[in-house]
Biopython code that builds the backbone (N, CA, C, O; Angstrom):
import numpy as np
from Bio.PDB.StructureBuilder import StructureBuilder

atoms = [
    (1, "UNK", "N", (-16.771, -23.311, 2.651)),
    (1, "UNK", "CA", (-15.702, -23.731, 3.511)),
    (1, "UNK", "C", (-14.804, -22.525, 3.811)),
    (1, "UNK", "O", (-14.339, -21.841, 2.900)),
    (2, "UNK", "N", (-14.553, -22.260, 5.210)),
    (2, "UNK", "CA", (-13.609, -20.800, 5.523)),
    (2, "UNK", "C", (-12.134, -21.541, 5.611)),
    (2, "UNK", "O", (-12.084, -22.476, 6.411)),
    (3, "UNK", "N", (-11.420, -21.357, 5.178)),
    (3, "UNK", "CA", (-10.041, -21.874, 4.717)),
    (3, "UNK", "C", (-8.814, -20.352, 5.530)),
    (3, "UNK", "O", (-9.185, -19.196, 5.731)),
    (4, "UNK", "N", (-7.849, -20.746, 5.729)),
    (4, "UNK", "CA", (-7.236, -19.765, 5.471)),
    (4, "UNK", "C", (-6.762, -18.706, 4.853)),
    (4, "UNK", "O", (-6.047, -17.867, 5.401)),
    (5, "UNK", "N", (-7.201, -18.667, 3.439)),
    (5, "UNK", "CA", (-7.235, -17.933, 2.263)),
    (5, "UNK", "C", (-8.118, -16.955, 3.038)),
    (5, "UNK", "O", (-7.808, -15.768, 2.932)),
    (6, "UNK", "N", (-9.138, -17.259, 3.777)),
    (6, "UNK", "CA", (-10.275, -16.719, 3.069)),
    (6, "UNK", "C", (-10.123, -15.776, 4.853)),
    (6, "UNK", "O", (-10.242, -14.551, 4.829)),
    (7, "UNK", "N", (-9.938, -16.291, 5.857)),
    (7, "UNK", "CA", (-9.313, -16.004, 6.984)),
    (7, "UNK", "C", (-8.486, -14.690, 6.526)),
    (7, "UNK", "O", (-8.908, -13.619, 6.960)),
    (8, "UNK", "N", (-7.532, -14.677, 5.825)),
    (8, "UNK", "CA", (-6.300, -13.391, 5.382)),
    (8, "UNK", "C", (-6.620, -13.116, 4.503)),
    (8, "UNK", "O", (-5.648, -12.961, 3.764)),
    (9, "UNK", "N", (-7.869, -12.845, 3.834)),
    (9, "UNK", "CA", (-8.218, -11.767, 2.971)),
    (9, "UNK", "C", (-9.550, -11.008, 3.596)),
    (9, "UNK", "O", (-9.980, -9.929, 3.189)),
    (10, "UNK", "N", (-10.169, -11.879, 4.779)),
    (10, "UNK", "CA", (-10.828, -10.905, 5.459)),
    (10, "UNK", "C", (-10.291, -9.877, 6.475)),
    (10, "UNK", "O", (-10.801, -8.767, 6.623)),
    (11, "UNK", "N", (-9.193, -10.342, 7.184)),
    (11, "UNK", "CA", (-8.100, -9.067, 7.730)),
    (11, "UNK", "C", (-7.362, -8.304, 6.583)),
    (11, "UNK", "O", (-7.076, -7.109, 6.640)),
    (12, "UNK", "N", (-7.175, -8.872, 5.867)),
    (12, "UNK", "CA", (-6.710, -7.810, 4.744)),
    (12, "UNK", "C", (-7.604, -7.321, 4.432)),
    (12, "UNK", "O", (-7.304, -6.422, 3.647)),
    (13, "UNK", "N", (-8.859, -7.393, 4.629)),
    (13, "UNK", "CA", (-9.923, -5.739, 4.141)),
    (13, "UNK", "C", (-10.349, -5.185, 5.145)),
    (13, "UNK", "O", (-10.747, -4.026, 5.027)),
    (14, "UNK", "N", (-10.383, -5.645, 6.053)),
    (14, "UNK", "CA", (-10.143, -5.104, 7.153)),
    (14, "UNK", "C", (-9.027, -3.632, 7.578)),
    (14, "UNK", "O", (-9.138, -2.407, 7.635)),
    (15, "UNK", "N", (-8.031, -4.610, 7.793)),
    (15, "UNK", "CA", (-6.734, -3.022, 7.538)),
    (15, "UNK", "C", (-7.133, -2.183, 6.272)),
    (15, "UNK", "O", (-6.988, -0.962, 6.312)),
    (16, "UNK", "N", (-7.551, -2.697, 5.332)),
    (16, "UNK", "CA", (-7.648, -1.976, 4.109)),
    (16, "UNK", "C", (-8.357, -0.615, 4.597)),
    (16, "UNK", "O", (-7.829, 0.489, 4.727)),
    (17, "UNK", "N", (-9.812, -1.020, 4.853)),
    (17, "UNK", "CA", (-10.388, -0.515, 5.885)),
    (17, "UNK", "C", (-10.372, 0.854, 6.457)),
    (17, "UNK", "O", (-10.895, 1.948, 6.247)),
    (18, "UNK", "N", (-9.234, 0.099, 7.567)),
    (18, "UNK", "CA", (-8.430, 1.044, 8.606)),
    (18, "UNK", "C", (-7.224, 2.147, 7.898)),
    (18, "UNK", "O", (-6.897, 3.212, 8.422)),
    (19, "UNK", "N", (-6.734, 1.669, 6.745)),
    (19, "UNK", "CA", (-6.112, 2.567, 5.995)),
    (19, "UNK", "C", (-6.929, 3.553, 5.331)),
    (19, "UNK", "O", (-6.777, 4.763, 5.497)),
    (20, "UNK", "N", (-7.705, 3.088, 4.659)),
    (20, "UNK", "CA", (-8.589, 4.418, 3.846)),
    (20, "UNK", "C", (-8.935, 5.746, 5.056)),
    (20, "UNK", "O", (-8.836, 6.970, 4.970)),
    (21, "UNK", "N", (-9.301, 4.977, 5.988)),
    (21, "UNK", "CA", (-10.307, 5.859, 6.870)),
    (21, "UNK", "C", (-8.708, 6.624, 7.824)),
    (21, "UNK", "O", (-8.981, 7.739, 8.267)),
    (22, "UNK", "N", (-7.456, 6.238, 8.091)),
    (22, "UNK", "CA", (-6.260, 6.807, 8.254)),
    (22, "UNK", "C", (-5.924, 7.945, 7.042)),
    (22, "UNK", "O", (-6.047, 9.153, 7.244)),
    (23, "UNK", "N", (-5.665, 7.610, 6.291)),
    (23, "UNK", "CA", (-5.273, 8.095, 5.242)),
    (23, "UNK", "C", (-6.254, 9.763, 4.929)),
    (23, "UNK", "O", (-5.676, 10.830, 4.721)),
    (24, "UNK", "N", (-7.563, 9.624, 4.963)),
    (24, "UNK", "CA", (-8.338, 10.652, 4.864)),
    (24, "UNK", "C", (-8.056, 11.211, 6.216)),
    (24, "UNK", "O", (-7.793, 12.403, 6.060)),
    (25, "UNK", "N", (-7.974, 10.780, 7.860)),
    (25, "UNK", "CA", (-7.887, 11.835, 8.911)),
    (25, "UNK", "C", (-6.329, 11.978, 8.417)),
    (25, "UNK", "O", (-6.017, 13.165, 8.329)),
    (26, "UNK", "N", (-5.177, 10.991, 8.043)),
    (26, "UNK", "CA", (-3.798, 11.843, 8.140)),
    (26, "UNK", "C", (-3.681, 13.091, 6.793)),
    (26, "UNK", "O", (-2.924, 14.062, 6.810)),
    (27, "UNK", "N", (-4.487, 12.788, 5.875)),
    (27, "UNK", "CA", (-4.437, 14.333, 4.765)),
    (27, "UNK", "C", (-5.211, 15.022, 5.356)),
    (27, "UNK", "O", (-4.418, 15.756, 5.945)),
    (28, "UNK", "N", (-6.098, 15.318, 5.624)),
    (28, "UNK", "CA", (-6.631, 16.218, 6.780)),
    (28, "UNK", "C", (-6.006, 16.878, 7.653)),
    (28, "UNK", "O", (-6.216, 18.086, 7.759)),
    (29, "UNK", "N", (-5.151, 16.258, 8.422)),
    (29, "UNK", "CA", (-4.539, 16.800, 9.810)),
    (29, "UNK", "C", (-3.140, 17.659, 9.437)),
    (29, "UNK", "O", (-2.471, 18.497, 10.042)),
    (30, "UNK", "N", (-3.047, 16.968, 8.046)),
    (30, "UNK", "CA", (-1.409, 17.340, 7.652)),
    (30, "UNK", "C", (-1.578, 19.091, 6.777)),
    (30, "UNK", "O", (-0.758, 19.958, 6.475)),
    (31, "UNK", "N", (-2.867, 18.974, 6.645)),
    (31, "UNK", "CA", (-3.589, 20.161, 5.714)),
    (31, "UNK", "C", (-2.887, 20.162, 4.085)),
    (31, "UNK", "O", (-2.437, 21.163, 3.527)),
    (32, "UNK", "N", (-2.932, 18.770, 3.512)),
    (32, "UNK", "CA", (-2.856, 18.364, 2.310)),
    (32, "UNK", "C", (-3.778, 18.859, 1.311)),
    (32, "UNK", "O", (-4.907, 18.630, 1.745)),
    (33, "UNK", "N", (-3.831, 19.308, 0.417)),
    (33, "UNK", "CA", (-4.717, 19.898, -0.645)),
    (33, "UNK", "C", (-4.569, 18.508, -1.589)),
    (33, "UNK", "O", (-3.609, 18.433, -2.356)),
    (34, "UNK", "N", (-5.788, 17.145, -1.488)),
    (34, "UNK", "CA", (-5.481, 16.021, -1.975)),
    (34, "UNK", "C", (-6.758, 16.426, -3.266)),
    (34, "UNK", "O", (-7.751, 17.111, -3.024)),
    (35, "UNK", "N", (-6.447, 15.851, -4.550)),
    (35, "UNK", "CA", (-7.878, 15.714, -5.114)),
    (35, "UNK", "C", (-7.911, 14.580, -6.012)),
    (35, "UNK", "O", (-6.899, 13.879, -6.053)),
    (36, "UNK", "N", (-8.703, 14.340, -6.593)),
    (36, "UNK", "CA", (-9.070, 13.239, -7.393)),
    (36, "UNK", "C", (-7.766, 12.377, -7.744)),
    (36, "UNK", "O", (-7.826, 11.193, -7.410)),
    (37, "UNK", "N", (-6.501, 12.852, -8.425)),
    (37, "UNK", "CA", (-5.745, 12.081, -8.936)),
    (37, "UNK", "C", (-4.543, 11.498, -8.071)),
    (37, "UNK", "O", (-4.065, 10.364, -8.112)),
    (38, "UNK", "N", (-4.142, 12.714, -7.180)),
    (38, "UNK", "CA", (-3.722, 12.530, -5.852)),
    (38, "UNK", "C", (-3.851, 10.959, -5.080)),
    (38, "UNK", "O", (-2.972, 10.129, -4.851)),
    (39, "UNK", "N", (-5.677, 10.932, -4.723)),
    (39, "UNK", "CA", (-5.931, 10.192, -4.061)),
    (39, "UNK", "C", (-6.204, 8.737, -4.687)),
    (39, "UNK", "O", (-6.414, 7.749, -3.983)),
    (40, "UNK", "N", (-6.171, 8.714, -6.446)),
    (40, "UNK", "CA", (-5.894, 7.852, -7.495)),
    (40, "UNK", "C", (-4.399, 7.451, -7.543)),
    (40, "UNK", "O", (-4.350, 6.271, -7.892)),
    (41, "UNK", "N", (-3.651, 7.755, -7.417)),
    (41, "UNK", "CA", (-2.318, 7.229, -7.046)),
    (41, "UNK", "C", (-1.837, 6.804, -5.846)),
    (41, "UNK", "O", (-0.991, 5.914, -5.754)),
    (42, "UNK", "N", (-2.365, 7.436, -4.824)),
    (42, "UNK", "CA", (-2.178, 6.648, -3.652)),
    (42, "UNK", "C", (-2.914, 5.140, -3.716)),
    (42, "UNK", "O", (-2.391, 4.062, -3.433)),
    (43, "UNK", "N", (-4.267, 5.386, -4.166)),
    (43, "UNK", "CA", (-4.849, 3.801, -4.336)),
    (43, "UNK", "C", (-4.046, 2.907, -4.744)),
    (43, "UNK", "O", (-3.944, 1.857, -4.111)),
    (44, "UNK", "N", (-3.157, 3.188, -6.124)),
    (44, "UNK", "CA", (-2.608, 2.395, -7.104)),
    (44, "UNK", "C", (-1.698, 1.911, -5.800)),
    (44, "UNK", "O", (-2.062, 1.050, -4.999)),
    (45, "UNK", "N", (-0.585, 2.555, -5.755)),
    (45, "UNK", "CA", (0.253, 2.647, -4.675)),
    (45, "UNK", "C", (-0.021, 1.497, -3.376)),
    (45, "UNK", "O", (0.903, 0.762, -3.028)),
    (46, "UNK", "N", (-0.956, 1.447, -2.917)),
    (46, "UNK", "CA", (-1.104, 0.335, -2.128)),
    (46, "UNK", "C", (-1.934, -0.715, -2.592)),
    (46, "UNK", "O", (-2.388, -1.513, -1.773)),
    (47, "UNK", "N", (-2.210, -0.828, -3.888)),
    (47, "UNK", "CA", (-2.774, -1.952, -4.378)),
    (47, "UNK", "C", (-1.681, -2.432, -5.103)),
    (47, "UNK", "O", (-1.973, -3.566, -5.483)),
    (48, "UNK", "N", (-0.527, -2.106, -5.490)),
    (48, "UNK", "CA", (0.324, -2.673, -5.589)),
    (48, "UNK", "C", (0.870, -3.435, -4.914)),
    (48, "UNK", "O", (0.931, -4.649, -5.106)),
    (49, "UNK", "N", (1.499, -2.623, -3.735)),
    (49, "UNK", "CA", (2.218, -3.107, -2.292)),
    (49, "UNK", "C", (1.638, -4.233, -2.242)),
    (49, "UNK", "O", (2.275, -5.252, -2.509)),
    (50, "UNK", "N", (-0.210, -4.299, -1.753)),
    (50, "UNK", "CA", (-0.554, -5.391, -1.648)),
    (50, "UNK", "C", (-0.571, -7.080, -2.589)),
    (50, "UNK", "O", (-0.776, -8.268, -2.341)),
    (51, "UNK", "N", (-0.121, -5.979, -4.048)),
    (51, "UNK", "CA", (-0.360, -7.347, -5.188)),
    (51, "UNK", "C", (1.356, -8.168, -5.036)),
    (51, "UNK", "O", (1.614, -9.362, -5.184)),
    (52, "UNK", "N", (2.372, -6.947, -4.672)),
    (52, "UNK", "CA", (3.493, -7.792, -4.641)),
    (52, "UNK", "C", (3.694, -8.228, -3.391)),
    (52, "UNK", "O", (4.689, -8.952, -3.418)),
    (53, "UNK", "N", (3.148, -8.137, -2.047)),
    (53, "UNK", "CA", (3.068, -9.238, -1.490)),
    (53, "UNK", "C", (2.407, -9.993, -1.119)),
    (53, "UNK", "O", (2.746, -10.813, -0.266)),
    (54, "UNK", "N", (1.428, -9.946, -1.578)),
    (54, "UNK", "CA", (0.591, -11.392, -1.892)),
    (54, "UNK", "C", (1.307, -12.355, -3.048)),
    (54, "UNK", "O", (0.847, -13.495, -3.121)),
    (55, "UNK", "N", (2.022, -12.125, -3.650)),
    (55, "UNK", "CA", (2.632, -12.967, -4.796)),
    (55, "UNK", "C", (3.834, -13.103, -4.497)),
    (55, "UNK", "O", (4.440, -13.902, -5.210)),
    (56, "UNK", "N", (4.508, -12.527, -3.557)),
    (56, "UNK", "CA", (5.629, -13.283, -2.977)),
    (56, "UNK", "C", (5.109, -13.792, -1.589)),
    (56, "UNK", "O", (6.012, -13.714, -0.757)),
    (57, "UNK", "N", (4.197, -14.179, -1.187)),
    (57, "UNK", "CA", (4.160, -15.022, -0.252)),
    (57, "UNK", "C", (3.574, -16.261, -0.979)),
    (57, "UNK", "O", (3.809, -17.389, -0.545)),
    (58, "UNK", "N", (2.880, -16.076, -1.985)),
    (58, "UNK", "CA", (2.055, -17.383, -2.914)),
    (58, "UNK", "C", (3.556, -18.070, -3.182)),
    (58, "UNK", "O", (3.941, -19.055, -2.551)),
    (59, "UNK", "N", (4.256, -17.477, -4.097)),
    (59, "UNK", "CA", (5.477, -18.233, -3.925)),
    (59, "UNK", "C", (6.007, -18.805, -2.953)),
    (59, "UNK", "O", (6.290, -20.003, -2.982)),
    (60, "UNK", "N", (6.214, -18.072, -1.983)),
    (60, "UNK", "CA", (6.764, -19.059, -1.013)),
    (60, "UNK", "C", (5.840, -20.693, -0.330)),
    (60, "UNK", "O", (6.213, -21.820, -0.007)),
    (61, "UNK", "N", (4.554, -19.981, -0.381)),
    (61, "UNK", "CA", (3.337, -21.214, 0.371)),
    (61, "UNK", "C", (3.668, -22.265, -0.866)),
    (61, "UNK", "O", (3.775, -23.474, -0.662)),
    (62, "UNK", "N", (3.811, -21.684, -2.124)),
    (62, "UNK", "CA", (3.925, -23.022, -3.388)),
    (62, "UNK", "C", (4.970, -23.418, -3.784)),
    (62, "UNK", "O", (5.203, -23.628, -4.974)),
    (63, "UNK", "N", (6.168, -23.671, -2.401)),
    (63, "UNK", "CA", (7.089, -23.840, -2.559)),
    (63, "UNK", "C", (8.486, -23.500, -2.953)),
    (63, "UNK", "O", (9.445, -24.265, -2.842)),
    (64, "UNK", "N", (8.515, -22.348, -3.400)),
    (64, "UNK", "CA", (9.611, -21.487, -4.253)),
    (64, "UNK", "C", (9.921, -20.372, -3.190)),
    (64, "UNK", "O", (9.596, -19.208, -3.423)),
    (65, "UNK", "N", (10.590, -20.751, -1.950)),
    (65, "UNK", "CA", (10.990, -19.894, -1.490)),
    (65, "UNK", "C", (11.834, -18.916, -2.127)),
    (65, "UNK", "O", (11.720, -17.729, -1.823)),
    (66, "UNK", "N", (12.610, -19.279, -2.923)),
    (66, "UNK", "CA", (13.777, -18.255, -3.164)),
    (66, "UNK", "C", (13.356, -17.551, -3.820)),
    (66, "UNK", "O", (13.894, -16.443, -3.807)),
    (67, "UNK", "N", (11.967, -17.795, -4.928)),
    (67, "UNK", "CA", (11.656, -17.097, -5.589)),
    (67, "UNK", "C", (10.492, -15.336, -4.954)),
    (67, "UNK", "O", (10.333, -14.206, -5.416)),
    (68, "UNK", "N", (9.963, -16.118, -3.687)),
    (68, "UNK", "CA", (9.243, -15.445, -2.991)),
    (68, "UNK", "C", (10.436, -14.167, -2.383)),
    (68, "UNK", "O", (10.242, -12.987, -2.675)),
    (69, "UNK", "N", (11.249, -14.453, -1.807)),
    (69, "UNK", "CA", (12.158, -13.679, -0.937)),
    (69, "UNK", "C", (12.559, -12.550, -1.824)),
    (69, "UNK", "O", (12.638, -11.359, -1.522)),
    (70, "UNK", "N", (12.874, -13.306, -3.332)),
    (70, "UNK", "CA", (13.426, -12.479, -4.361)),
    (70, "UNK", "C", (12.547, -11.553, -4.604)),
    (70, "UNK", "O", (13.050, -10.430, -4.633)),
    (71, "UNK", "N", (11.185, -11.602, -4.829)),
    (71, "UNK", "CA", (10.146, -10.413, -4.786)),
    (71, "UNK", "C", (10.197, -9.884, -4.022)),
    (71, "UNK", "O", (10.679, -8.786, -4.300)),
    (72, "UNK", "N", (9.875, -10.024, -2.700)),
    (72, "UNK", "CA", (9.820, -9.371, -1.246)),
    (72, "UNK", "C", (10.589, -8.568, -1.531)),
    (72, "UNK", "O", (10.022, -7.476, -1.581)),
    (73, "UNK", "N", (11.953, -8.483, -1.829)),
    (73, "UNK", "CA", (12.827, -7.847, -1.627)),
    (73, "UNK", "C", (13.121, -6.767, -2.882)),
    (73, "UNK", "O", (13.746, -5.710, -2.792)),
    (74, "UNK", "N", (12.578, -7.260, -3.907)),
    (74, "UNK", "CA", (12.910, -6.011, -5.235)),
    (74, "UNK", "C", (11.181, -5.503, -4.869)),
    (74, "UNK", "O", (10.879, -4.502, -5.519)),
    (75, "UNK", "N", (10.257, -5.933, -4.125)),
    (75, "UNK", "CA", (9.127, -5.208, -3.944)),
    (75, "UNK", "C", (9.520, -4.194, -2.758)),
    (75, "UNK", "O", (9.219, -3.002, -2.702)),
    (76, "UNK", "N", (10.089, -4.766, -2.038)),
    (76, "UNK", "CA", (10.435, -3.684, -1.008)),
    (76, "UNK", "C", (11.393, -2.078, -1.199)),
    (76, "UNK", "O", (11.234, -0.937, -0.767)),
    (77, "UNK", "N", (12.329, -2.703, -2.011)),
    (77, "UNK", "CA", (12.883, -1.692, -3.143)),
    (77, "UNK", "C", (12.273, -0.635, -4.159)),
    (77, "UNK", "O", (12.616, 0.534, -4.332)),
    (78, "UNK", "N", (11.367, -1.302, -4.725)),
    (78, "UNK", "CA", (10.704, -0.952, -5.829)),
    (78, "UNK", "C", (9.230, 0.202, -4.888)),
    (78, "UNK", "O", (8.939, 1.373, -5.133)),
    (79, "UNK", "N", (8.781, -0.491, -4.124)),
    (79, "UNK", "CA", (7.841, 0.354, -3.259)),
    (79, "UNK", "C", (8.422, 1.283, -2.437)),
    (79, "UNK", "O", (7.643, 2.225, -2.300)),
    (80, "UNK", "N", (9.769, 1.492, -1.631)),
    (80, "UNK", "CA", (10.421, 2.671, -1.066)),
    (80, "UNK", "C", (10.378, 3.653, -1.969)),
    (80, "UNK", "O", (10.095, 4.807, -1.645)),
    (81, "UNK", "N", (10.629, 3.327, -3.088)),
    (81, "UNK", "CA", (10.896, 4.560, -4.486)),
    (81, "UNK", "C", (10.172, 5.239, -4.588)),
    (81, "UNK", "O", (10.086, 6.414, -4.232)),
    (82, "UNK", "N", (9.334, 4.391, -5.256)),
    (82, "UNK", "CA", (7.844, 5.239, -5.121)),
    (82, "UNK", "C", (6.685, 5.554, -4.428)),
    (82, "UNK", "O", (5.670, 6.142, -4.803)),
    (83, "UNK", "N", (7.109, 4.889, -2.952)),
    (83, "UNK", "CA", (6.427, 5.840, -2.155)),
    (83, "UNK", "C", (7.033, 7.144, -1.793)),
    (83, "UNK", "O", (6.336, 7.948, -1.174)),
    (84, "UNK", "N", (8.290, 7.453, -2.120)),
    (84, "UNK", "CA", (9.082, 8.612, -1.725)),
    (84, "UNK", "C", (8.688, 9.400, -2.942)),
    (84, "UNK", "O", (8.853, 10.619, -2.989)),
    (85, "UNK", "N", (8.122, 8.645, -4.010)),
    (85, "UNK", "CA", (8.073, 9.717, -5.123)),
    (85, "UNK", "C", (6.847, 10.266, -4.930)),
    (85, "UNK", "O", (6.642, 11.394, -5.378)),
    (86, "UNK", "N", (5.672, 9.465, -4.131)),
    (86, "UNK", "CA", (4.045, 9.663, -4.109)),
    (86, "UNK", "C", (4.119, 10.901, -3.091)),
    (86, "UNK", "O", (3.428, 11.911, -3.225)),
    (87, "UNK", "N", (5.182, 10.668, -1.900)),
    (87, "UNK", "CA", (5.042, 12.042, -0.795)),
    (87, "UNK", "C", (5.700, 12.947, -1.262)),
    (87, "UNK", "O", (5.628, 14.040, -0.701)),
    (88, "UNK", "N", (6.424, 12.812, -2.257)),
    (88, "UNK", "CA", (7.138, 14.003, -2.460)),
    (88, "UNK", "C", (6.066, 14.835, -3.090)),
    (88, "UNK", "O", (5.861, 15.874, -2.463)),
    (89, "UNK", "N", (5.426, 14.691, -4.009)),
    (89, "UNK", "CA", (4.378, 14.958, -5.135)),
    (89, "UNK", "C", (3.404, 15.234, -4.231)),
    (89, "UNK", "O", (2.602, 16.012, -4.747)),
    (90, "UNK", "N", (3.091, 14.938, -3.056)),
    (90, "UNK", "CA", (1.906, 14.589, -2.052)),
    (90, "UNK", "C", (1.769, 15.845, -1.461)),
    (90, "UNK", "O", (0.927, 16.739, -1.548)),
    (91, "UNK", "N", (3.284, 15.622, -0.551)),
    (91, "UNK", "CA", (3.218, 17.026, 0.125)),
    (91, "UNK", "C", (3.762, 18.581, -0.655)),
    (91, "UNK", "O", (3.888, 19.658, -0.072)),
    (92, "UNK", "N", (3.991, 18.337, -1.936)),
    (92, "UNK", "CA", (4.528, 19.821, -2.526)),
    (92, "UNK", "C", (3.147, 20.374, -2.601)),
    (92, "UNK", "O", (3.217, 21.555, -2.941)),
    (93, "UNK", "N", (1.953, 19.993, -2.422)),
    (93, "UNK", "CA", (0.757, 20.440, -2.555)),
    (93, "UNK", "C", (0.678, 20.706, -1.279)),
    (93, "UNK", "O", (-0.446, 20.764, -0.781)),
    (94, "UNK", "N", (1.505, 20.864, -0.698)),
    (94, "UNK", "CA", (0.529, 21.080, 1.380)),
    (94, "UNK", "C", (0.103, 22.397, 1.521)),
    (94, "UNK", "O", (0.374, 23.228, 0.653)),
    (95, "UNK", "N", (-0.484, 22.658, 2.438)),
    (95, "UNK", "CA", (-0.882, 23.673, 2.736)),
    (95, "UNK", "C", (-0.214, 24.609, 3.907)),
    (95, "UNK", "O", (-1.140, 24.650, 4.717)),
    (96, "UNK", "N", (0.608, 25.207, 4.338)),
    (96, "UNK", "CA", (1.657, 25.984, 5.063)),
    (96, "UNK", "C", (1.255, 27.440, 5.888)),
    (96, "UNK", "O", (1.860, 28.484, 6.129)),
    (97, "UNK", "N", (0.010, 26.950, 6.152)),
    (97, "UNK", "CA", (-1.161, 28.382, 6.825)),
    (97, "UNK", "C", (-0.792, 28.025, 8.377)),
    (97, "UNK", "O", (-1.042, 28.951, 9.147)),
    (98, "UNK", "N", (-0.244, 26.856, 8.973)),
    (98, "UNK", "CA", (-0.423, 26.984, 10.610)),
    (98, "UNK", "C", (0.377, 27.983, 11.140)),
    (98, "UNK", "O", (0.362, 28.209, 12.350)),
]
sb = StructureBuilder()
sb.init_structure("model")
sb.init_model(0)
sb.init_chain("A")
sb.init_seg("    ")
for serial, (resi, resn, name, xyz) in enumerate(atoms, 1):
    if name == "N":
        sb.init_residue(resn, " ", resi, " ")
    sb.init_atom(name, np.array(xyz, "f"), 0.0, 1.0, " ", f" {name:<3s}", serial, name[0])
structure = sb.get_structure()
């Protein structure tokens, strides 16, 4: 049975997708020196993003709006941080030859 679940987790691998294959032309283009652990923290990094909002929207679909919003929002917090901490770390490795 194709349900909606199953509907928004096939566009969600989808973009997923479209991010990996972004992500490798934007370190590329940016002339990033990325390697193994680099590109291991960026993973984490958006498998997070994705785990806290998928679990504040489950909250909200199971009724607990307030509780959903309340994630959204310390996830949205909590992910600015450390994505500012992932580029900072990201790009001190760049490469400065153009």
């Amino acid at each position: 049975m194709i349900t909606k679940l199953v509907i928004f987790a096939f566009i969600t691998g989808l973009f997923s997708g479209a991010v990996i294959v972004g992500a490798i032309a934007w370190a590329k283009d940016l002339g990033l020196r990325m390697n193994w652990w680099k590109w291991l923290l960026s993973t984490l990094w958006y498998t997070l993003l994705l785990m806290l909002v998928f679990a504040a929207f489950t909250f909200i679909g199971e009724g607990e709006p307030v509780a959903g919003w309340k994630t959204l929002g310390i996830a949205v917090v909590l992910m600015v941080i450390l994505g500012a901490a992932l580029a900072r770390l990201i790009v001190a490795g760049r490469d400065n030859s153009n």
